[in-house]
C-alpha positions in Angstrom: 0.0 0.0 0.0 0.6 3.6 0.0 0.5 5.4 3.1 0.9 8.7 4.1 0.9 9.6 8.0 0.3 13.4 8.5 -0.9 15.4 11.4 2.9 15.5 13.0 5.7 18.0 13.4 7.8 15.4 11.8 11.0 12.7 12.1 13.0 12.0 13.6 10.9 12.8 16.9 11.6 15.7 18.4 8.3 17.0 19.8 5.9 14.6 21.5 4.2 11.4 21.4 2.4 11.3 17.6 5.9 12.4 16.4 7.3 9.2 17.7 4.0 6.9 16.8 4.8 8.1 13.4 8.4 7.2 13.2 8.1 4.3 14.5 4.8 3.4 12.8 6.5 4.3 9.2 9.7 2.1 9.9 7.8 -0.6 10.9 5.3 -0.5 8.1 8.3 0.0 5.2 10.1 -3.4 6.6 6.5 -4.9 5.8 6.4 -3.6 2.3 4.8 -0.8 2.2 5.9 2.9 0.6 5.3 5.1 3.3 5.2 8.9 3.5 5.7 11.4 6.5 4.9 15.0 6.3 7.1 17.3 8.1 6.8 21.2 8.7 9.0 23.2 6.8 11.4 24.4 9.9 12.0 20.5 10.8 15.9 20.2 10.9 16.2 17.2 9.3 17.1 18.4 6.0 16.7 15.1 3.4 14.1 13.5 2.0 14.6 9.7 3.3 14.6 9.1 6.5 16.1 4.8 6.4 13.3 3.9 3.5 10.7 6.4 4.5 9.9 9.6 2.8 9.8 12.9 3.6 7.7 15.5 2.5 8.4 19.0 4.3 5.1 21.6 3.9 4.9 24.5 5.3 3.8 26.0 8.5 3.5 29.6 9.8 3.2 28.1 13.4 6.6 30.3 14.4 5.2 33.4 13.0 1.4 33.2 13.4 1.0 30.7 16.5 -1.3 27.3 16.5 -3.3 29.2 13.3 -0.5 28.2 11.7 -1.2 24.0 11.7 -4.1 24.6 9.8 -2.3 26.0 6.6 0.2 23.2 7.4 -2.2 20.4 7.8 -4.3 21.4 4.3 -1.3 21.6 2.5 0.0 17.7 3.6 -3.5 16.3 2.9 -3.5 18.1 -0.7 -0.5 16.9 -1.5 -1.5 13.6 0.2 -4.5 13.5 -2.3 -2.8 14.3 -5.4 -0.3 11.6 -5.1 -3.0 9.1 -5.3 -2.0 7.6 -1.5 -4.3 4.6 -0.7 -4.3 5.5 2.9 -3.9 9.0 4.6 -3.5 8.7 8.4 -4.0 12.0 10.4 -2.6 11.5 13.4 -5.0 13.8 15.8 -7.9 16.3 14.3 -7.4 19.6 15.9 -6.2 21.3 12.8 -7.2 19.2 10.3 -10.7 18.3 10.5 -12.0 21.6 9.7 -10.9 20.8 5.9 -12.2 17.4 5.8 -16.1 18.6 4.2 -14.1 20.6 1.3 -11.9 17.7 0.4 -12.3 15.7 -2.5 -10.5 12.5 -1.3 -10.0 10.5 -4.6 -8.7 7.3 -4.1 -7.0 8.2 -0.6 -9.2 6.5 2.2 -8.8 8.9 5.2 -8.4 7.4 8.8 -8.1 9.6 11.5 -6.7 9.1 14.9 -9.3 10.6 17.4 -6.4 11.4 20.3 -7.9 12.6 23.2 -10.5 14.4 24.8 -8.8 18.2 23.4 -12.0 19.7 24.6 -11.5 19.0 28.7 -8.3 20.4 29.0 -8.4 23.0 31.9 -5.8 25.3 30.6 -8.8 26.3 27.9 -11.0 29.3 28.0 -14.9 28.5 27.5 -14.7 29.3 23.7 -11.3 27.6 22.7 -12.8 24.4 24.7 -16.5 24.6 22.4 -14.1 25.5 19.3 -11.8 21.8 20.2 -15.6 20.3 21.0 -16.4 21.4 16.9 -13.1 20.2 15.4 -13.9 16.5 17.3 -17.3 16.1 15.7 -15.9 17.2 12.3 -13.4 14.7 12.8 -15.7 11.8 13.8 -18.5 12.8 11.5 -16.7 13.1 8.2 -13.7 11.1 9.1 -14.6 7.4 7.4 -12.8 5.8 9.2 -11.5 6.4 12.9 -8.8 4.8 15.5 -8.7 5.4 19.2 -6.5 4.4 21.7 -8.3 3.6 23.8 -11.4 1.5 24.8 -12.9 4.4 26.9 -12.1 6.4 23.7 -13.8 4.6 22.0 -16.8 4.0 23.7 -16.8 7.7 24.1 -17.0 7.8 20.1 -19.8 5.2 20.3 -21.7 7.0 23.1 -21.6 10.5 21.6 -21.4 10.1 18.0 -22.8 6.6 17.1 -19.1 6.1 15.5 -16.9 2.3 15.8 -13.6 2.8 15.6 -10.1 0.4 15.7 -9.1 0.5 18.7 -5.3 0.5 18.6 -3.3 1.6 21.6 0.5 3.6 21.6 3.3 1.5 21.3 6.5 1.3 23.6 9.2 -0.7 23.8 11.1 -2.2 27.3 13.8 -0.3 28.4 16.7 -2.9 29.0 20.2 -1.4 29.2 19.9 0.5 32.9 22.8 3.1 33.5 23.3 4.9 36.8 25.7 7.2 35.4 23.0 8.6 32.9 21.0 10.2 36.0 24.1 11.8 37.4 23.0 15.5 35.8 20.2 15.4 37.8 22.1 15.8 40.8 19.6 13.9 43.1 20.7 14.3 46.9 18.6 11.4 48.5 19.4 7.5 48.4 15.6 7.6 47.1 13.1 9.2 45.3 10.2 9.6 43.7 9.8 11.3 39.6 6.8 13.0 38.1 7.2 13.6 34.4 4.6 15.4 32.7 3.5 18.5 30.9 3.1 21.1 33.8 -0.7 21.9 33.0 -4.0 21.7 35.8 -5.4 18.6 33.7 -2.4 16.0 34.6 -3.3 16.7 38.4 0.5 18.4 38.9 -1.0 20.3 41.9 -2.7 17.1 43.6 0.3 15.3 43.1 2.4 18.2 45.0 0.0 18.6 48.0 -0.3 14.5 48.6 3.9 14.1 48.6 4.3 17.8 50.2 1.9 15.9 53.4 3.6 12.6 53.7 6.5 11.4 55.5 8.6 10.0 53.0 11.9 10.9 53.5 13.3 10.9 49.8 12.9 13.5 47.4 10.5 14.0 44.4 11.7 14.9 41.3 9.5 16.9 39.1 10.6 16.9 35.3 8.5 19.8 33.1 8.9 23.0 31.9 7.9 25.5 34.8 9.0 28.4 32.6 4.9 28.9 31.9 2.7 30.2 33.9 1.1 27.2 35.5 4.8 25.9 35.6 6.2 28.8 37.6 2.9 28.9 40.1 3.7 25.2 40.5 7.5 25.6 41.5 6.3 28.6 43.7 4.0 26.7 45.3 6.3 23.8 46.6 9.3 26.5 46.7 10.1 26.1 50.7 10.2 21.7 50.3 13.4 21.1 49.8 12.4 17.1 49.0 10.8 18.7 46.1 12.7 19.1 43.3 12.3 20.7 39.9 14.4 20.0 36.6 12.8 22.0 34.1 11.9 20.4 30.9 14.1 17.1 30.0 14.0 15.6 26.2 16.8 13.5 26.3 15.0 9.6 26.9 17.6 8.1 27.7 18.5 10.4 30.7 14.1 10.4 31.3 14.1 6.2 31.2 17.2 5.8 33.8 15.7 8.3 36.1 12.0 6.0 35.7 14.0 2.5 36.4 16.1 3.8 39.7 13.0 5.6 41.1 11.1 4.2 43.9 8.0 5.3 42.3 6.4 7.3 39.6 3.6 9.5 39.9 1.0 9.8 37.0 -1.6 12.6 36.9 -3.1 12.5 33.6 -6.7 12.2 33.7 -8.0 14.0 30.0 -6.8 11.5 26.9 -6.5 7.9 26.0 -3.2 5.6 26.5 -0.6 8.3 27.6 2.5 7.4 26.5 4.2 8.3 29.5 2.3 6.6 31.2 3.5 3.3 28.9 7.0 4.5 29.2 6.7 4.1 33.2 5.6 0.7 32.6 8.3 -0.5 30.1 10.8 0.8 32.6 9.6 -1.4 35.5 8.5 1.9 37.3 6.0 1.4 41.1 3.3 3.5 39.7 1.4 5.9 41.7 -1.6 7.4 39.4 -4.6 9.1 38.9 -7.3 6.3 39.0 -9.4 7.8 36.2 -10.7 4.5 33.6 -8.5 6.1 31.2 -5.5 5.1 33.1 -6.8 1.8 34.6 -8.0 0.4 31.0 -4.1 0.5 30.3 -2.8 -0.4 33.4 -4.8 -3.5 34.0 -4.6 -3.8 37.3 -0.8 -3.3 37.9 -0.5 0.2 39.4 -1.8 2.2 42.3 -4.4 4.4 42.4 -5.5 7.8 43.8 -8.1 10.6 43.2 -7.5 12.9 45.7 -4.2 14.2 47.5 -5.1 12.4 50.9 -5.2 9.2 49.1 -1.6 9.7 47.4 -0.5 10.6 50.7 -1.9 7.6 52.5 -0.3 5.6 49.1 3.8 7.5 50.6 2.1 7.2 54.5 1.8 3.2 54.2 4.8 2.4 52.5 5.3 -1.0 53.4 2.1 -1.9 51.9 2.4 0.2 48.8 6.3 -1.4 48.0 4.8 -5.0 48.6 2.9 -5.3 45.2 5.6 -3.9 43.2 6.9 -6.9 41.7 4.0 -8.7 40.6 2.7 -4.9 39.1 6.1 -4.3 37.3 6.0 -8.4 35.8 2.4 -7.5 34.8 3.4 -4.7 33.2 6.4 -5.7 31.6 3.9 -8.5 30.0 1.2 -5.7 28.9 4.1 -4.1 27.2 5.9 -7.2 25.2 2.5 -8.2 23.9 0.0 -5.5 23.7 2.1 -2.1 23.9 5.2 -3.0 21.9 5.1 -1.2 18.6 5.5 -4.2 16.3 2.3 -5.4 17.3 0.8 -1.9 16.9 2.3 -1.8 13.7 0.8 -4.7 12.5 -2.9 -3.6 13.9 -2.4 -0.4 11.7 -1.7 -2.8 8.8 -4.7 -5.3 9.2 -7.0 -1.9 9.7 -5.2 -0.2 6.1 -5.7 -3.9 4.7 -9.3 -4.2 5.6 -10.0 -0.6 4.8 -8.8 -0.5 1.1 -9.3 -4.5 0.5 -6.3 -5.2 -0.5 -5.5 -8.8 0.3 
């Protein structure tokens, strides 16, 4: 088949979590035959047009200049392009930006499957009208989309529920970390024997607050290390906020993974706030690295967890999670061996891979 995969900054990753389904998504599916195209903005600095076997188309995008407007000119221009090349299967990977064009497009022979993301619309850091203008681009996208993906099975029950849509349910993909190296976490400069790591997007939504207020009011005696950029405004209130704990500790934003990974597989546990979306990929990244996780108990989290991680909803009850320690440690090993199993047969990307292919396959009826 040919397959185009837009919706993305671009590859190699350097953004976020659709950057790296896509990369690894486009490998995967070129060492099983396919021709695959990626779309990448204009200012991506990888400069040819193969990435390995994949293509690379580069479009432009005014984001730098113009702000988020700018993914809208960006996404058109990939699916035009998409559509003129005759692609048997265009995968936009999140509707935001691009669902808005999908009434005006003629689609050809391209059969358009969109990846439904998350539930953009709850996110707290929106005012009322950006939150009803995120509720409009999601039913464009699962109204006009013809075919959708989520991933997630409250996702797609949501889609069920609300718009009387089925979807492929195909989760993220991640793969076991396996080559552990204390040196890597050195640059953190962690002072304790122990501790604790929150990694996350500092915004109200992944519970950073709740998470700060239960550890703040327990004993434990290590630190917390919290990884995010706390040069925006929720950021900076959340660093103020905790400013006078000196078992809190904040690193700023971190990109490298293999520095994020080491810190996950020496920590004592991992806390995980996320509560608007689908499968998080941190959240699978916690998992693959054998991490005690401490999370937000929404279903969102649980569907992917299984069973193997802790849960809390409020601050008391990640307190009482630090408080009772003894209790808490005692289920690690059986959670992290039921975790590494969710991750070698349902998370790891090869088997996503091949989902995404038996969907294009079925889609397109090609045998």
């Amino acid at each position: 088949m040919k397959i185009a995969i837009a919706g993305t900054r671009g590859i190699p990753n350097k953004y976020g979590g659709f950057e790296q389904c896509a990369q690894y998504l486009s490998e995967l599916l070129v060492q099983m035959g396919h021709e695959v195209t990626v779309y990448n903005t204009h200012y991506h600095p990888w400069q040819k047009s193969m990435l390995g076997d994949v293509h690379i188309v580069k479009k432009f995008n005014p984001e730098n200049t113009i702000g988020t407007a700018g993914n809208f000119i960006y996404d058109f221009l990939c699916m035009r392009h998409a559509v003129s090349t005759q692609t048997d299967v265009l995968l936009v990977l999140g509707y935001t930006t691009a669902s808005v064009f999908y009434p005006l497009m003629r689609w050809k022979s391209a059969h358009l499957v969109t990846n439904m993301d998350g539930l953009e619309w709850k996110r707290d850091k929106w005012n009322g009208f950006i939150k009803r203008l995120a509720k409009w681009f999601e039913k464009l996208g699962a109204n006009y989309s013809p075919w959708l993906i989520s991933d997630n099975p409250e996702i797609a029950a949501y889609l069920k529920k609300t718009y009387n849509r089925s979807s492929y349910c195909i989760a993220y993909g991640c793969n076991k970390f396996t080559h552990p190296d204390p040196d890597a976490i050195r640059p953190v400069k962690i002072k304790s024997d122990r501790y604790g790591v929150l990694i996350a997007r500092m915004e109200p939504e992944n519970n950073i607050e709740m998470a700060l207020e239960g550890f703040a009011a327990s004993d434990w005696d290590g630190e917390l290390i919290v990884v995010g950029d706390t040069g925006t405004r929720y950021g900076k209130k959340m660093k103020a906020l905790k400013a006078g704990d000196g078992r809190i500790h904040f690193t700023g934003g971190i990109y490298d993974q293999e520095l994020l990974n080491n810190l996950r597989y020496y920590s004592s546990f991992y806390i995980h706030g996320h509560s608007v979306g689908g499968t998080n990929p941190s959240l699978l990244e916690a998992m693959a690295c054998g991490c005690l996780i401490l999370m937000h108990g929404n279903n969102f989290n649980k569907s992917v967890t299984e069973g193997n991680a802790h849960s809390f909803v409020t601050a008391a009850g990640l307190t009482a999670l630090l408080n009772q320690w003894d209790q808490t440690i005692s289920r690690h090993g059986s959670f992290r061996e039921g975790n590494y199993k969710l991750v070698s047969e349902k998370y790891n990307w090869k088997v996503i891979a091949e989902k995404y292919e038996a969907c294009f396959r079925e889609i397109t009826g090609k045998k």
